[in-house]
C-alpha positions, 0 to 999 in steps of 0.5 A: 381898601378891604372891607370886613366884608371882603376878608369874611368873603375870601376867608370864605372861599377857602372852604367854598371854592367849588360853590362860589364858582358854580353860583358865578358860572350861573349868574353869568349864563343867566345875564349871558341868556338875557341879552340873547332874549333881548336880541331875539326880541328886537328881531334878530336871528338865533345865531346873530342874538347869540353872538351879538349878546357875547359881543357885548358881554365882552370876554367871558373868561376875563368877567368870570375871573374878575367875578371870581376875585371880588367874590373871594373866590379865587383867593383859596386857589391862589394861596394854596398855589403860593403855599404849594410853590413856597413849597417847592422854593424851599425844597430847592433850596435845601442848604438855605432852608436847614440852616435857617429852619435849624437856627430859628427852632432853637429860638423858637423852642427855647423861647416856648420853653422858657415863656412856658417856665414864666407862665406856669411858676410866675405869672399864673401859679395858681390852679383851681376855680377865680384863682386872683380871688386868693388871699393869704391873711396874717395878723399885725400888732401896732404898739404906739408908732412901732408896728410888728406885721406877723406871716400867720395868725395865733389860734384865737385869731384862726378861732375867730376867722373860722367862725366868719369863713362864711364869707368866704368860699373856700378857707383853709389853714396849715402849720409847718411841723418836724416830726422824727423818723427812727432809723437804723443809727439816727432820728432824722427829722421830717419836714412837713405840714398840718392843715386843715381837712379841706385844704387839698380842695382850695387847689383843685389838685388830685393825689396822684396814688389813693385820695386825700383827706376826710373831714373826721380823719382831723387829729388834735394837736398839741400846743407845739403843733404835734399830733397827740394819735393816730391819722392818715397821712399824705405823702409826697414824691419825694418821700414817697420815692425815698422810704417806698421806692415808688412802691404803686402799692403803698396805699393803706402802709403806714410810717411811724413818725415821732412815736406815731403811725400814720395811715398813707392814703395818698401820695402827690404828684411830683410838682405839688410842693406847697407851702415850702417846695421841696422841703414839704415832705407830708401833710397831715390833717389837723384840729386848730390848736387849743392852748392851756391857760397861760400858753403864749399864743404865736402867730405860726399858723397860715389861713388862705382864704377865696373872697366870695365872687362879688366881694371886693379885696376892700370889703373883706379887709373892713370885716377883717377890720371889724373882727380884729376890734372885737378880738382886740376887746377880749385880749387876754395879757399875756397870751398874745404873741407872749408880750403883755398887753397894756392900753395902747396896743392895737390889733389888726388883720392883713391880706394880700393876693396868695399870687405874691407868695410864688415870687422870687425876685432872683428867678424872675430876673433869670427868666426874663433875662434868658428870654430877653437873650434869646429874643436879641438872639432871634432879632440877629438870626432874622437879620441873618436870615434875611439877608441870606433871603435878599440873595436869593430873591435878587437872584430870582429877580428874572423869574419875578420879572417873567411873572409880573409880564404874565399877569402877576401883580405886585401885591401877588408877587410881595404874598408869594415871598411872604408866603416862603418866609412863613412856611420856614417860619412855621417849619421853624416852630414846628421843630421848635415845639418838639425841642422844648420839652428838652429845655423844660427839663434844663429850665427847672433845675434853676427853680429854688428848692424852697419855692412852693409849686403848685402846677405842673410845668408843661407847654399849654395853649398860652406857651402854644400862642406864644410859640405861634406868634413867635413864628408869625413875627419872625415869619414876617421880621426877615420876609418883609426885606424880601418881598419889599425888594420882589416889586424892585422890577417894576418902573413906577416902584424903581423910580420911586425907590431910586428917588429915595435913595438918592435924596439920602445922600443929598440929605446926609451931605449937609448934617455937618 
């Protein structure tokens, strides 16, 4: 059994092969000048003390390479003599190896591209600094047994919030709008979103054009939501592409937007969609809205919040808790959620991971069935392969035979197959990397337009560890047959095989 000491030494060797050799050399000729001193000592001739020494040593070739091998050192030389041959096997070959490199690169590439799709809109949505640390948190409304859970929070509750957003360490809020854009014929109404100043900072996302906002560039809002003057404005691609034509010079232009004339200062990049995909076409900074006496307050505005690292999701939910009793003992009838107060009404606080606002259970189940059709797809292809494999190694069966009567062991014979399978594999992986950026752009035409994006989808180091473990496990899926099948020459291995197979019938016989 191999030892971590013994791994770490042939590792080693990979880059040290020279060293270990010279230091083997000198151990040997040190011992080899020992004996010979033993020898004169006891009285015998220069000549017969030399020879007399290397007698007794045995075949200096033979120990030197038996030394080499328990120090490691032989095994850089023999893997890169396999990988060299595998090579030549493989160019040889040349039928068998396009069609099974050009079957596994689609398996490979499609596969990288749709984990790639997984990672960046399911599993890891999220940019910036403690990502799981993100909550989103809304208001609930509890009258007797019936219970209203409500997305945002009215504006006494962001009031409230924003005095305690010490405990958090970052927060921020938006609230979808429409604003109206005056064309030649119509009004054609513009989605987008007022936010507070700081909210580009939670993403850690930068504008592709100009900057985002200034905390003094926030605009009072009406009690509808609207700006009442003036502001900046952050476009994004689309509408950047829309009314400037991807202008790169459309920094410090303005548009005019429901009676307003808005300043751009930035525009986002393409994969920036938040909160509402695609239809999110601006955002503009914004003061929280302060509602007129006798204005029904309505719960339409979103807080995202980071818990302070330490804090535990239970612990910001009991000062939630907390501060939602205080509220509900300064509850004004009448002005919340427009129903009027009576005694057994309670308000309350709710909060979830901001990753559960990027699900879409329709895509996710199309992401996953397309991976799981493409993994069936590489299981028949390395089936497939393998047995073309099996082939060619029953045809090779003389050449094995005539390795194995020099010298080579099984386990070296078994890691020469395996080697080949390998080199195709990564051959394979190789192409397969450069065909994914091609499926990307299939795969993102199957995203819903109203599903928020934040991060650019593109192959990073997970989809490139996905992709070489792909390559690794279909390496070994159809080269374990084959190289289990290079040791059939071998007696010990022949009978034993035979064995097995003939007990398999004899077995089989009497299931009936």
């Amino acid at each position: 059994m191999k030892t971590p000491r013994t791994l770490w030494l042939k590792l080693r060797s990979l880059g040290q092969r020279r060293e270990v050799k010279r230091d083997i050399d000198e151990e040997l000729h040190f011992h080899l000048e020992q004996r010979t001193a033993e020898n004169l000592a006891a009285g015998m001739a220069p000549e017969e003390a030399a020879r007399e020494a290397r007698k007794r040593f045995g075949n200096m070739q033979s120990v030197r390479e038996e030394c080499r091998s328990a120090r490691g050192a032989s095994f850089g030389e023999t893997l890169i003599q396999d990988i060299r041959f595998g090579l030549r096997m493989l160019r040889k070959n040349l039928g068998f190896t396009f069609i099974a490199v050009v079957t596994l690169a689609l398996g490979v590439g499609v596969s990288t591209a749709i984990y790639s799709v997984i990672n960046t809109v399911l599993l890891n949505p999220l940019p910036g600094p403690e990502p799981d640390r993100l909550i989103h948190i809304g208001e609930r409304l509890s009258d007797g047994p019936k219970k209203r859970l409500f997305g945002g929070v009215t504006p006494p509750a962001l009031a409230a919030l924003s005095a305690h957003q010490n405990e958090y360490a970052d927060f921020a809020w938006y609230r979808f709008l429409e604003l109206e854009r005056k064309t030649a014929d119509s009004l054609d109404d513009v989605s987008g979103v007022a936010v507070s100043p700081n909210f580009f900072t939670v993403w850690s996302v930068h504008p592709m054009l100009g900057r985002t906002f200034a905390p003094d560039e926030a605009a009072p809002v009406n009690a509808s939501g609207t700006p009442e003057r003036d502001t900046v404005i952050v476009l994004s691609h689309s509408l950047w592409q829309s009314l400037f034509g991807g202008d790169p010079g459309v920094i410090g232009k303005t548009v005019e937007l429901s009676g307003h004339r808005f300043s751009i200062i930035g525009v986002m990049p393409p994969y920036f969609q938040f909160p509402n995909g695609g239809d999110t076409k601006f955002w503009l900074p914004a003061e929280p809205v302060h509602l007129p006496a006798g204005w029904p307050a309505s719960p339409d505005t979103q807080v995202l919040a980071r818990l302070k690292p330490g804090a535990t999701p239970q612990q910001a939910q009991g000062r939630l808790d907390v501060l939602a009793q205080q509220l509900e003992a300064d509850a004004v009838p009448d002005q919340t959620f427009g129903v009027e107060w009576n005694p057994r009404m309670r308000l309350g606080f709710w909060m979830e991971p901001l990753r559960s606002e990027f699900r879409d259970e329709d895509l996710q189940k199309t992401l996953f069935g397309l991976l799981g059709a493409i993994g069936c797809f590489l299981l028949i292809a390395c089936a497939n392969i393998a047995s073309l494999t099996m082939a060619r190694t029953e045809q090779r069966q003389q050449e094995l035979a005539m390795r194995a009567a020099l010298g080579a062991g099984q386990a070296r014979l078994v890691r020469q197959v395996l080697t080949e399978s390998l080199l195709l594999a990564g051959l394979a992986g190789l192409i397969g990397l450069c065909l994914t950026p091609w499926g990307l752009k299939l795969l993102v035409s199957l995203i819903p337009e109203t599903l928020p994006r934040l991060r650019a989808i593109h192959i990073d180091g997970h989809a490139l560890g996905f992709a070489l473990l792909v390559c690794v496990v279909t390496g070994l899926a159809f080269g374990l047959a084959p190289a289990w099948l290079s040791g059939w020459h071998r007696p010990g291995f022949r009978a034993g095989t035979g064995l097995a197979f003939g007990l398999a019938p004899a077995w089989l016989s009497g299931w009936h």
